[in-house]
PDB file as gemmi writes it, atoms N, CA and C in Angstrom:
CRYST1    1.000    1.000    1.000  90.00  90.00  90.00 P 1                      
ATOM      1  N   UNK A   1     -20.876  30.401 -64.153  1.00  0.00           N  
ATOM      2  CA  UNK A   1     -21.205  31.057 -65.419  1.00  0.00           C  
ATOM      3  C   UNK A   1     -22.601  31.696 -65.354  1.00  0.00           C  
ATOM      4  N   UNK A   2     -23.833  31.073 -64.838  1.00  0.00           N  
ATOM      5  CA  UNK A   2     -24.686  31.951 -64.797  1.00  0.00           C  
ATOM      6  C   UNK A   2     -24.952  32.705 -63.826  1.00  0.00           C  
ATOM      7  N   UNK A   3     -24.058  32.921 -63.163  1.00  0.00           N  
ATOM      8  CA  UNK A   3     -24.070  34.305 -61.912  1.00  0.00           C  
ATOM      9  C   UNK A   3     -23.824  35.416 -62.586  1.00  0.00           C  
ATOM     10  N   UNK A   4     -22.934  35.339 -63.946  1.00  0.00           N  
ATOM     11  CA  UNK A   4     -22.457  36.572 -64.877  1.00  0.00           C  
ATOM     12  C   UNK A   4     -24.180  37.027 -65.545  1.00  0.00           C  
ATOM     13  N   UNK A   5     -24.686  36.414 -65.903  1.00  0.00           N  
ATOM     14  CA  UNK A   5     -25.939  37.054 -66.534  1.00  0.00           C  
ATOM     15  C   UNK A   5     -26.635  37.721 -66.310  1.00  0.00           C  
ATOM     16  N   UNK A   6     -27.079  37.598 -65.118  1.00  0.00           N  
ATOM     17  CA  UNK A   6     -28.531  38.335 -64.428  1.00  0.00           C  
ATOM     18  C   UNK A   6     -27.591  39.742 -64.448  1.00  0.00           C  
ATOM     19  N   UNK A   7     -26.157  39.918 -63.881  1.00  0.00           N  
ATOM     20  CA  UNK A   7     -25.168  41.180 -63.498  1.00  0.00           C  
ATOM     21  C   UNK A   7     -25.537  41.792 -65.150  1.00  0.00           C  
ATOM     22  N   UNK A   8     -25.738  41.378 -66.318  1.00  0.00           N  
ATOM     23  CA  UNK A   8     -25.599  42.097 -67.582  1.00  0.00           C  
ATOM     24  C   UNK A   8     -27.265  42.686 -67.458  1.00  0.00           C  
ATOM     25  N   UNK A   9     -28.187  41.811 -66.992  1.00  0.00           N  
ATOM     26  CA  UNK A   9     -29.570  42.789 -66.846  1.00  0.00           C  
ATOM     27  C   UNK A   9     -29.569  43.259 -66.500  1.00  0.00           C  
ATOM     28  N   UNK A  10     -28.731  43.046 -65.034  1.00  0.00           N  
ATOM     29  CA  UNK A  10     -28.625  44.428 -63.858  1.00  0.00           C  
ATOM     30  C   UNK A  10     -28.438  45.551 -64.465  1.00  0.00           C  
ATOM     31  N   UNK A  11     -27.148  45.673 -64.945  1.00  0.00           N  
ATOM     32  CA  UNK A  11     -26.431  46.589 -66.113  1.00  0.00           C  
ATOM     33  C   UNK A  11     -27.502  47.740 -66.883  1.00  0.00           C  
ATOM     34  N   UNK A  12     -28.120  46.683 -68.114  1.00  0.00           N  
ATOM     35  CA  UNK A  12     -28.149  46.961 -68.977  1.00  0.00           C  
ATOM     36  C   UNK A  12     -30.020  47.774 -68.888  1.00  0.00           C  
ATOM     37  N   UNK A  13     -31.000  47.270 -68.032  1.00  0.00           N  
ATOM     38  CA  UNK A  13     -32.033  47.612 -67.316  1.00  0.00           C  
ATOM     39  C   UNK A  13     -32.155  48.701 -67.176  1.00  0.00           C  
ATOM     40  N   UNK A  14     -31.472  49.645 -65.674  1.00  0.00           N  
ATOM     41  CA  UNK A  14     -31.454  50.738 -66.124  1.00  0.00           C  
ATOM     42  C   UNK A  14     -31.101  51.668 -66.626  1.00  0.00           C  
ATOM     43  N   UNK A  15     -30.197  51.944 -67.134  1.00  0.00           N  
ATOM     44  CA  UNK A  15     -29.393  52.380 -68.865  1.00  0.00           C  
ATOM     45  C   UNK A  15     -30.921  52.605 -69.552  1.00  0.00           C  
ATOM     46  N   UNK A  16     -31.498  51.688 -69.780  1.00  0.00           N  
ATOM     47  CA  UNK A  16     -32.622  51.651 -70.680  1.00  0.00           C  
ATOM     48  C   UNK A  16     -33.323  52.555 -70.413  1.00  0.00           C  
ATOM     49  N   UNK A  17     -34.148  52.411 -69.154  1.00  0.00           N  
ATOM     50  CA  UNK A  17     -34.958  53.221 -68.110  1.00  0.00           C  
ATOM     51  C   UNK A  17     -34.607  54.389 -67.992  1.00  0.00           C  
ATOM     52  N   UNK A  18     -33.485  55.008 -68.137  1.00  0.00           N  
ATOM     53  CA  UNK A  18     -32.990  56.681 -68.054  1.00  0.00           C  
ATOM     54  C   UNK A  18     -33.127  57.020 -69.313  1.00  0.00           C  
ATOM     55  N   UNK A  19     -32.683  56.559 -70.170  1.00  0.00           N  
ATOM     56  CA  UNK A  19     -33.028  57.082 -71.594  1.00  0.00           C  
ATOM     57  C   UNK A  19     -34.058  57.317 -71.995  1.00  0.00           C  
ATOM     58  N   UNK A  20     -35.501  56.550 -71.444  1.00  0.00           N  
ATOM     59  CA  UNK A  20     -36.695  56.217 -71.629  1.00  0.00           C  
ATOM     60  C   UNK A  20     -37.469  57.698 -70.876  1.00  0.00           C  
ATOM     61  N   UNK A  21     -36.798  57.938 -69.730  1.00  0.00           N  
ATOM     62  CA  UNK A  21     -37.576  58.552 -68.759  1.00  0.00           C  
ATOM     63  C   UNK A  21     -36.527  59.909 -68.944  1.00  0.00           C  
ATOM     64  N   UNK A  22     -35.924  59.966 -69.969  1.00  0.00           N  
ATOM     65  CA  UNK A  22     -35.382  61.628 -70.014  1.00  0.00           C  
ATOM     66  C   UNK A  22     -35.914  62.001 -71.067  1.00  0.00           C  
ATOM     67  N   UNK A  23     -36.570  61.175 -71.698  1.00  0.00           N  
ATOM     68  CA  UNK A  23     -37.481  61.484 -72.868  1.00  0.00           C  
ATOM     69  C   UNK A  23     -38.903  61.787 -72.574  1.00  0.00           C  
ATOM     70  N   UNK A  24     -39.290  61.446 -71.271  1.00  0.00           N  
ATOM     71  CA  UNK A  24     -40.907  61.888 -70.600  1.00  0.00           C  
ATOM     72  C   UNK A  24     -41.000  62.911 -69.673  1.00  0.00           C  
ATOM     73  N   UNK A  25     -41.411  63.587 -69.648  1.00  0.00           N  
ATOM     74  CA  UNK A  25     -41.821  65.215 -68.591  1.00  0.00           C  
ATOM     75  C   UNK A  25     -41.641  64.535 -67.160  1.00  0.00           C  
ATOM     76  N   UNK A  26     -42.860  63.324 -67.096  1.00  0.00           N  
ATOM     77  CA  UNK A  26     -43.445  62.909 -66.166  1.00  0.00           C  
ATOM     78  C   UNK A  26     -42.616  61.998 -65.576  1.00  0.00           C  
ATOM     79  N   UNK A  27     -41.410  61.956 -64.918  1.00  0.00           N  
ATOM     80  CA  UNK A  27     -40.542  61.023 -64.378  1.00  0.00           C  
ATOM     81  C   UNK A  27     -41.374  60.399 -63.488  1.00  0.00           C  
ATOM     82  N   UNK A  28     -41.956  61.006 -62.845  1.00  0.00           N  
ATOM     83  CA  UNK A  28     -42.392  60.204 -61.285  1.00  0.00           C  
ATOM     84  C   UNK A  28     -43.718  59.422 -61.510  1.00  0.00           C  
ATOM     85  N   UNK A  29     -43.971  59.747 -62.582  1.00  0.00           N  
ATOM     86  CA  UNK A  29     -45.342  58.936 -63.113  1.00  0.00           C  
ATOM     87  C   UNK A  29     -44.937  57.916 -63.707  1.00  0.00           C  
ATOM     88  N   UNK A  30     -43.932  57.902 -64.076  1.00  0.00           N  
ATOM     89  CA  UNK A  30     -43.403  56.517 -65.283  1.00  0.00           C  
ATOM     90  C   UNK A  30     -42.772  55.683 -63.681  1.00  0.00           C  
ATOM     91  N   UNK A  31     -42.003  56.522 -63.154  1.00  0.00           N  
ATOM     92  CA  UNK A  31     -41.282  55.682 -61.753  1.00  0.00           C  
ATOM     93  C   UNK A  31     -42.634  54.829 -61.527  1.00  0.00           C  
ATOM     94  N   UNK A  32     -43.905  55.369 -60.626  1.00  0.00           N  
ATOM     95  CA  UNK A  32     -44.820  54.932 -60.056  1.00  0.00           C  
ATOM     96  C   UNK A  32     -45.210  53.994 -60.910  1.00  0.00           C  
ATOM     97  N   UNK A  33     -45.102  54.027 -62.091  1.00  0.00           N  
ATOM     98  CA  UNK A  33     -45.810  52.639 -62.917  1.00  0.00           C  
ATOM     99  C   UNK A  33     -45.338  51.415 -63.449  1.00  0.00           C  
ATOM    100  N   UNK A  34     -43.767  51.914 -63.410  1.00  0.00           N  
ATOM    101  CA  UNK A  34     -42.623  50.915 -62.895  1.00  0.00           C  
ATOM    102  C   UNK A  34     -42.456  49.969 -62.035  1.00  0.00           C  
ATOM    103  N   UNK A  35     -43.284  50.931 -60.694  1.00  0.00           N  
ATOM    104  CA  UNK A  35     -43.348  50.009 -59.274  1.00  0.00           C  
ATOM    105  C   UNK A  35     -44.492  48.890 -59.261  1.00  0.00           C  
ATOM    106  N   UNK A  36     -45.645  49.538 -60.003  1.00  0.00           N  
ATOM    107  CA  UNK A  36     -46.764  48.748 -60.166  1.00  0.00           C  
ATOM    108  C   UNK A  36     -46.727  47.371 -60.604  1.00  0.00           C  
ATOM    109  N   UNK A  37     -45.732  47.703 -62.414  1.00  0.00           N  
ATOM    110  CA  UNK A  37     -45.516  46.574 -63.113  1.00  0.00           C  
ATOM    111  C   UNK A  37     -44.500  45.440 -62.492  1.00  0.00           C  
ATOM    112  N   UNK A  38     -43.220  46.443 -61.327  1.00  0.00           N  
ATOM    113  CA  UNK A  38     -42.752  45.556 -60.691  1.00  0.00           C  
ATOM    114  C   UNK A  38     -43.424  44.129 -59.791  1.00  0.00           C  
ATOM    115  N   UNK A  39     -44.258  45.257 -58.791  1.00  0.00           N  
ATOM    116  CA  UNK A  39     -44.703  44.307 -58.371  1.00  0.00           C  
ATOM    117  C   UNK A  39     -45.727  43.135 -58.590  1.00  0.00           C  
ATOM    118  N   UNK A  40     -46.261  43.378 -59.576  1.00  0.00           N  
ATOM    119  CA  UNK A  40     -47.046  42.047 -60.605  1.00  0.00           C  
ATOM    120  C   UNK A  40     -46.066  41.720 -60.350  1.00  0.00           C  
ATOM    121  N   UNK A  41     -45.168  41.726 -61.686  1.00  0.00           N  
ATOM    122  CA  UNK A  41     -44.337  40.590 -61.817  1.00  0.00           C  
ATOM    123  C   UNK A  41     -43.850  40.049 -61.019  1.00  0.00           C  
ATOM    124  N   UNK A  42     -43.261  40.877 -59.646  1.00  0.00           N  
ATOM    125  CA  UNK A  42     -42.996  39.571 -58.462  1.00  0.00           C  
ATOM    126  C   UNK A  42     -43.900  38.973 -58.318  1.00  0.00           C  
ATOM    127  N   UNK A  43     -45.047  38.932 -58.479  1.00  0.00           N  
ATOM    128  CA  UNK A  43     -46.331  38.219 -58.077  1.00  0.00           C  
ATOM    129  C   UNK A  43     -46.205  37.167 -58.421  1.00  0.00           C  
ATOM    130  N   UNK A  44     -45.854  37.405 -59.938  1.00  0.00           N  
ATOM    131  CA  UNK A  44     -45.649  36.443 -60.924  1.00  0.00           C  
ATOM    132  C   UNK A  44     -44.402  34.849 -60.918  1.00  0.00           C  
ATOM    133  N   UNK A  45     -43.476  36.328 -60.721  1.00  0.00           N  
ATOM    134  CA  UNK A  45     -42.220  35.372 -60.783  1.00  0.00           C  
ATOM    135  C   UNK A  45     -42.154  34.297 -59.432  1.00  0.00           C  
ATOM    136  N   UNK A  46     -42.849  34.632 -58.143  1.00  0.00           N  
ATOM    137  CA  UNK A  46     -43.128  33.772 -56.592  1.00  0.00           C  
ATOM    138  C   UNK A  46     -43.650  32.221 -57.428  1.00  0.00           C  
ATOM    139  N   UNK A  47     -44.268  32.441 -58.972  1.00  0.00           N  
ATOM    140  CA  UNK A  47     -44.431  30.718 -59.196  1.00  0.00           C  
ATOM    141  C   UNK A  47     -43.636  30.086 -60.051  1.00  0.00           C  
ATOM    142  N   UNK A  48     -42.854  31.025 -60.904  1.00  0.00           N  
ATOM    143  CA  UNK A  48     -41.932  30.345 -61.639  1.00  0.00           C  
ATOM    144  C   UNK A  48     -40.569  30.743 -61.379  1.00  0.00           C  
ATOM    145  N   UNK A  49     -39.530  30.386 -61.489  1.00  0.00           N  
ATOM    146  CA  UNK A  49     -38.214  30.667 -61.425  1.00  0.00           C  
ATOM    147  C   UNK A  49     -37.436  30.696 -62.799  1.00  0.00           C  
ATOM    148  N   UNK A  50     -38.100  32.125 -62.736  1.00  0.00           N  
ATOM    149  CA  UNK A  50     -37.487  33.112 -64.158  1.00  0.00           C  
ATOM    150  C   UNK A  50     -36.306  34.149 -63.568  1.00  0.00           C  
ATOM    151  N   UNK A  51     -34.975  34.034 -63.793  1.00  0.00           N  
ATOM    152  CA  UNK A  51     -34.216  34.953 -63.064  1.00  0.00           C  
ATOM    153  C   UNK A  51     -34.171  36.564 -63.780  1.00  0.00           C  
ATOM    154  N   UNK A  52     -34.555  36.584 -65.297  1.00  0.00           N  
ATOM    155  CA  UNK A  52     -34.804  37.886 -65.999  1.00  0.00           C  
ATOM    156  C   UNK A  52     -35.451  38.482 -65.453  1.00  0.00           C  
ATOM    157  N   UNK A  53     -37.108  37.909 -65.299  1.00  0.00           N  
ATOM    158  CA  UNK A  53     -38.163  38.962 -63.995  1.00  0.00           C  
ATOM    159  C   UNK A  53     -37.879  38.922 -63.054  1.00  0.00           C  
ATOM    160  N   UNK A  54     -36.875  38.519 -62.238  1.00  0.00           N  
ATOM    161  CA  UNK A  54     -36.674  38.795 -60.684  1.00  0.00           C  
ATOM    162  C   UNK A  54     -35.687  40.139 -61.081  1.00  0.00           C  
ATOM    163  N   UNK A  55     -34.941  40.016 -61.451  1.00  0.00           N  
ATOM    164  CA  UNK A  55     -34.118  40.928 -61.589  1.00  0.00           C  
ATOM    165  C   UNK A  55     -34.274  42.215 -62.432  1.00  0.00           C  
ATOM    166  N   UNK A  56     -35.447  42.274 -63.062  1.00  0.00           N  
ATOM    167  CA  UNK A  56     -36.113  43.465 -63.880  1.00  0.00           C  
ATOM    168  C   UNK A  56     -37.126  43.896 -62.656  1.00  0.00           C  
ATOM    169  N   UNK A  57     -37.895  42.983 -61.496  1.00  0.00           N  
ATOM    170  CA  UNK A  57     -38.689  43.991 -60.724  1.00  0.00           C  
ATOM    171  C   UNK A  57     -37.467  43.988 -59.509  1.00  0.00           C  
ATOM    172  N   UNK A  58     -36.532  43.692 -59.567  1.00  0.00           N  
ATOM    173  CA  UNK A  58     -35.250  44.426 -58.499  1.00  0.00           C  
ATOM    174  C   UNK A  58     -34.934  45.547 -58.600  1.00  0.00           C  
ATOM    175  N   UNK A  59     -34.756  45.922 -60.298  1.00  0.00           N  
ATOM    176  CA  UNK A  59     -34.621  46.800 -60.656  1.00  0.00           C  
ATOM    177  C   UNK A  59     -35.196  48.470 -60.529  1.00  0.00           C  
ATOM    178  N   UNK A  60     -36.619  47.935 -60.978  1.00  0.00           N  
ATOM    179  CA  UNK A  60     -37.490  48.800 -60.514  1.00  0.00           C  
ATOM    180  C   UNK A  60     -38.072  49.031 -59.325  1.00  0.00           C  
ATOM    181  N   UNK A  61     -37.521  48.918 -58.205  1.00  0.00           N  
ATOM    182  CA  UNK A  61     -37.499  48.909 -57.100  1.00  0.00           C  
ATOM    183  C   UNK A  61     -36.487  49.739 -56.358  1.00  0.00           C  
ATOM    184  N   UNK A  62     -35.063  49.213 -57.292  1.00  0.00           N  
ATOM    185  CA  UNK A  62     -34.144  50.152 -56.957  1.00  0.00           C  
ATOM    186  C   UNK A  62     -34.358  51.284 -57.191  1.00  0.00           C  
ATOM    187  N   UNK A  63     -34.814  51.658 -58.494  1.00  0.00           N  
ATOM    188  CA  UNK A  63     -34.639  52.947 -58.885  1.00  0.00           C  
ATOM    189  C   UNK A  63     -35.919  53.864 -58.030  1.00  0.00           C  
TER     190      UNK A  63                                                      
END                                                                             
């Protein structure tokens, strides 16, 4: 059962992120600051085992 969850952030993440970033000129500037905030948060998430932030800076990584 919780293998289904993180797949609905997966989902639902960037959906968000395109809507967000077809609304800004500056795609590649919002990308680049995406990557930034990603990687904090992995920083972050290496001490706790939060599966929402692993899978929100996966995200932004992918894209």
């Amino acid at each position: 059962m919780s293998s289904h969850y993180p797949e609905v952030t997966v989902v639902n993440l960037p959906s968000s992120f395109m809507i967000v970033s077809s609304f800004t000129p500056s795609y590649s500037l919002l990308a680049y600051l995406f990557q930034i905030l990603g990687t904090v948060t992995f920083h972050l998430v290496k001490g706790n085992n939060n599966k929402h932030e692993f899978f929100w800076n996966f995200n932004t990584f992918f894209l």
